[in-house]
C-alpha positions in Angstrom: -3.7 -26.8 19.2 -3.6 -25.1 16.3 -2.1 -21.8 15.5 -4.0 -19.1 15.3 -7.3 -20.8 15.8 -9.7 -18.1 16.4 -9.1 -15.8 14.0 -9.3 -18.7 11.8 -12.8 -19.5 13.2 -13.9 -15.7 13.1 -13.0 -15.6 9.2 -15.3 -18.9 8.7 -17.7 -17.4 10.5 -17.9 -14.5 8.9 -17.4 -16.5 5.8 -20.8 -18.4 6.6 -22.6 -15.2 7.7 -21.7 -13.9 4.2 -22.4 -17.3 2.5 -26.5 -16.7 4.6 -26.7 -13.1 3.5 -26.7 -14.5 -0.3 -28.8 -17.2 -0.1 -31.3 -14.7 1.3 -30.8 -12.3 -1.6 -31.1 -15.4 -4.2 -34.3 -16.6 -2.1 -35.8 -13.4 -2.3 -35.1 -12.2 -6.3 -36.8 -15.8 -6.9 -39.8 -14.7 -4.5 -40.0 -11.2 -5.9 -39.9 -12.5 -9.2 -42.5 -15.3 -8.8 -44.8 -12.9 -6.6 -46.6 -11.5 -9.6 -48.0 -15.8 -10.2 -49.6 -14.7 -6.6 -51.1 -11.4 -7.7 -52.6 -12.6 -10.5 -54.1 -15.8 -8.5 -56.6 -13.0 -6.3 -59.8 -12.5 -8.2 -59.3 -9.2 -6.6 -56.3 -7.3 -8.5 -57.4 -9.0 -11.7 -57.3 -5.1 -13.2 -54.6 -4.0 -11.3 -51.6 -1.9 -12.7 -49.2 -4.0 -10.6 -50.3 -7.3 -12.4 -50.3 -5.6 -16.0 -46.3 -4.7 -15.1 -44.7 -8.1 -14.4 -41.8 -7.2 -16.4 -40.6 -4.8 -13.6 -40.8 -7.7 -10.8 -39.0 -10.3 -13.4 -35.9 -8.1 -13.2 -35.9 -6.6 -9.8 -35.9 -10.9 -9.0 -33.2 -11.7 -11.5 -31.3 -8.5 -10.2 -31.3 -10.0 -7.0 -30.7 -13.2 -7.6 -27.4 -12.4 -9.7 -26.4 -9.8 -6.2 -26.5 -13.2 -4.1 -24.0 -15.3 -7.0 -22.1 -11.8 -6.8 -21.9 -11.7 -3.0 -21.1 -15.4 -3.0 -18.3 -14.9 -5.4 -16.9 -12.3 -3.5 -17.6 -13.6 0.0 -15.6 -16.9 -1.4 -12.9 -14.8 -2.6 -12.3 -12.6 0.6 -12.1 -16.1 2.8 -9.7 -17.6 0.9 -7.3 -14.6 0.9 -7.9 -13.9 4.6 -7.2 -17.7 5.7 -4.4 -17.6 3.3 -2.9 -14.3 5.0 -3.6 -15.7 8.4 -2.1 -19.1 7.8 1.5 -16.9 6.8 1.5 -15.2 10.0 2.8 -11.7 8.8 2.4 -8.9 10.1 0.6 -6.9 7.8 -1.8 -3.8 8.0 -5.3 -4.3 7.5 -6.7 -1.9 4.8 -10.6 -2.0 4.9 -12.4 -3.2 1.4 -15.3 -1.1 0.2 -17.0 -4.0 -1.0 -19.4 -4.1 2.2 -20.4 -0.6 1.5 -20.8 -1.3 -2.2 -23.4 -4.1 -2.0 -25.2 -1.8 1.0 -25.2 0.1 -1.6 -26.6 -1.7 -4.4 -29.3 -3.3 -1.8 -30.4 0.1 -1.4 -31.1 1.4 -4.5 -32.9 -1.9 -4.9 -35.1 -0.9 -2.4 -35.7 2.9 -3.3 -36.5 1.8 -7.1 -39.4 -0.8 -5.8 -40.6 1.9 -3.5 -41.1 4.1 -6.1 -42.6 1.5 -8.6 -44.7 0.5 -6.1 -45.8 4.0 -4.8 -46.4 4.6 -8.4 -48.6 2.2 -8.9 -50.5 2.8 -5.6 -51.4 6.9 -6.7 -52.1 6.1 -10.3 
Protein backbone atom coordinates (compact mmCIF):
# COMPACT_ATOMS: atom_id res chain seq x y z
CA UNK A 1 0.00 0.00 0.00
CA UNK A 2 1.29 3.06 -0.39
CA UNK A 3 1.96 5.69 2.18
CA UNK A 4 -0.17 8.26 2.42
CA UNK A 5 -2.35 7.47 -0.41
CA UNK A 6 -5.26 9.61 -0.07
CA UNK A 7 -4.06 12.72 0.57
CA UNK A 8 -1.99 11.93 -2.44
CA UNK A 9 -5.22 11.26 -4.41
CA UNK A 10 -7.10 14.37 -2.92
CA UNK A 11 -4.10 16.64 -4.22
CA UNK A 12 -4.57 15.03 -7.91
CA UNK A 13 -7.87 15.56 -7.65
CA UNK A 14 -7.89 18.79 -6.81
CA UNK A 15 -5.11 19.09 -9.20
CA UNK A 16 -7.50 17.86 -12.17
CA UNK A 17 -10.39 20.00 -10.85
CA UNK A 18 -8.01 22.99 -11.21
CA UNK A 19 -6.48 21.61 -14.49
CA UNK A 20 -11.00 21.65 -15.78
CA UNK A 21 -11.48 25.05 -14.29
CA UNK A 22 -8.86 26.36 -16.99
CA UNK A 23 -9.72 24.71 -19.83
CA UNK A 24 -13.14 26.24 -19.28
CA UNK A 25 -11.70 29.69 -18.96
CA UNK A 26 -9.46 29.13 -22.28
CA UNK A 27 -12.71 27.60 -23.95
CA UNK A 28 -14.67 30.39 -23.15
CA UNK A 29 -12.11 33.64 -23.91
CA UNK A 30 -11.96 31.66 -27.46
CA UNK A 31 -15.90 31.67 -27.52
CA UNK A 32 -16.24 35.24 -26.30
CA UNK A 33 -13.75 36.25 -28.64
CA UNK A 34 -15.14 34.44 -31.68
CA UNK A 35 -18.86 35.42 -30.72
CA UNK A 36 -18.76 38.70 -32.47
CA UNK A 37 -18.22 36.20 -36.19
CA UNK A 38 -21.94 35.07 -34.78
CA UNK A 39 -23.30 38.55 -34.35
CA UNK A 40 -22.30 39.72 -37.41
CA UNK A 41 -23.79 36.39 -39.27
CA UNK A 42 -27.73 37.70 -38.10
CA UNK A 43 -29.14 39.89 -40.80
CA UNK A 44 -30.74 41.30 -37.68
CA UNK A 45 -27.89 43.29 -35.64
CA UNK A 46 -26.28 44.22 -38.92
CA UNK A 47 -26.41 48.11 -37.26
CA UNK A 48 -25.92 47.11 -33.97
CA UNK A 49 -23.41 48.93 -31.46
CA UNK A 50 -22.36 45.53 -30.17
CA UNK A 51 -21.08 44.44 -33.72
CA UNK A 52 -19.35 47.97 -34.52
CA UNK A 53 -17.24 47.24 -30.97
CA UNK A 54 -15.46 43.79 -31.61
CA UNK A 55 -12.35 45.14 -30.24
CA UNK A 56 -13.87 44.93 -26.70
CA UNK A 57 -14.92 41.04 -27.12
CA UNK A 58 -11.21 40.30 -28.77
CA UNK A 59 -9.70 41.24 -25.44
CA UNK A 60 -12.13 40.23 -22.85
CA UNK A 61 -11.41 36.43 -24.99
CA UNK A 62 -7.68 36.82 -24.98
CA UNK A 63 -7.98 38.04 -21.18
CA UNK A 64 -9.50 34.89 -20.54
CA UNK A 65 -7.70 32.75 -22.36
CA UNK A 66 -4.29 33.97 -20.80
CA UNK A 67 -6.43 33.55 -16.94
CA UNK A 68 -6.73 29.69 -18.03
CA UNK A 69 -2.55 29.39 -19.03
CA UNK A 70 -2.23 31.46 -15.64
CA UNK A 71 -4.44 29.20 -13.60
CA UNK A 72 -2.81 26.17 -15.29
CA UNK A 73 0.61 27.48 -14.42
CA UNK A 74 -0.30 27.90 -11.07
CA UNK A 75 -2.55 24.94 -10.48
CA UNK A 76 0.78 22.88 -11.85
CA UNK A 77 2.86 24.66 -9.52
CA UNK A 78 0.74 24.14 -6.22
CA UNK A 79 0.58 20.13 -7.06
CA UNK A 80 3.99 19.64 -7.43
CA UNK A 81 4.88 21.39 -4.09
CA UNK A 82 1.98 19.71 -2.22
CA UNK A 83 2.91 16.01 -3.47
CA UNK A 84 6.42 17.01 -2.81
CA UNK A 85 5.52 18.09 0.89
CA UNK A 86 3.40 15.08 1.26
CA UNK A 87 5.86 12.59 -0.06
CA UNK A 88 8.48 14.14 3.09
CA UNK A 89 5.97 13.38 5.63
CA UNK A 90 6.72 16.49 8.00
CA UNK A 91 4.73 17.84 10.00
CA UNK A 92 4.28 21.16 8.92
CA UNK A 93 1.48 23.89 9.34
CA UNK A 94 -0.70 24.59 6.58
CA UNK A 95 -0.81 28.36 5.75
CA UNK A 96 -3.67 29.05 3.24
CA UNK A 97 -2.55 30.70 -0.30
CA UNK A 98 -4.59 33.75 -1.55
CA UNK A 99 -4.32 32.59 -4.96
CA UNK A 100 -7.97 31.12 -4.98
CA UNK A 101 -9.35 34.40 -3.86
CA UNK A 102 -7.14 36.20 -6.39
CA UNK A 103 -8.38 34.61 -9.56
CA UNK A 104 -12.19 34.83 -7.85
CA UNK A 105 -11.18 37.87 -8.06
CA UNK A 106 -10.00 38.53 -11.43
CA UNK A 107 -13.09 36.23 -12.73
CA UNK A 108 -15.17 38.85 -11.19
CA UNK A 109 -14.20 41.94 -12.45
CA UNK A 110 -14.30 40.10 -15.78
CA UNK A 111 -17.74 39.68 -15.32
CA UNK A 112 -18.79 43.28 -13.87
CA UNK A 113 -16.69 44.94 -16.93
CA UNK A 114 -18.90 42.83 -19.63
CA UNK A 115 -21.97 43.63 -17.72
CA UNK A 116 -21.43 47.05 -18.00
CA UNK A 117 -20.23 46.97 -21.70
CA UNK A 118 -22.96 45.13 -22.42
CA UNK A 119 -25.65 47.17 -20.42
CA UNK A 120 -24.08 50.01 -22.25
CA UNK A 121 -24.67 48.98 -25.26
CA UNK A 122 -28.27 47.82 -24.52
CA UNK A 123 -29.47 51.73 -23.24
CA UNK A 124 -27.57 53.57 -25.96
Amino acid sequence: MIEHYTDFAANERTYLAWVRTALAFMAFGLLVERFDLFVRSLPMLEESPLVADAGFARAVGLVLILLGVLVMAVSSYRYLHFKRLIASGEQRDFHSSRTDLVFVVIVAAIGLLMTAYVASHLVS
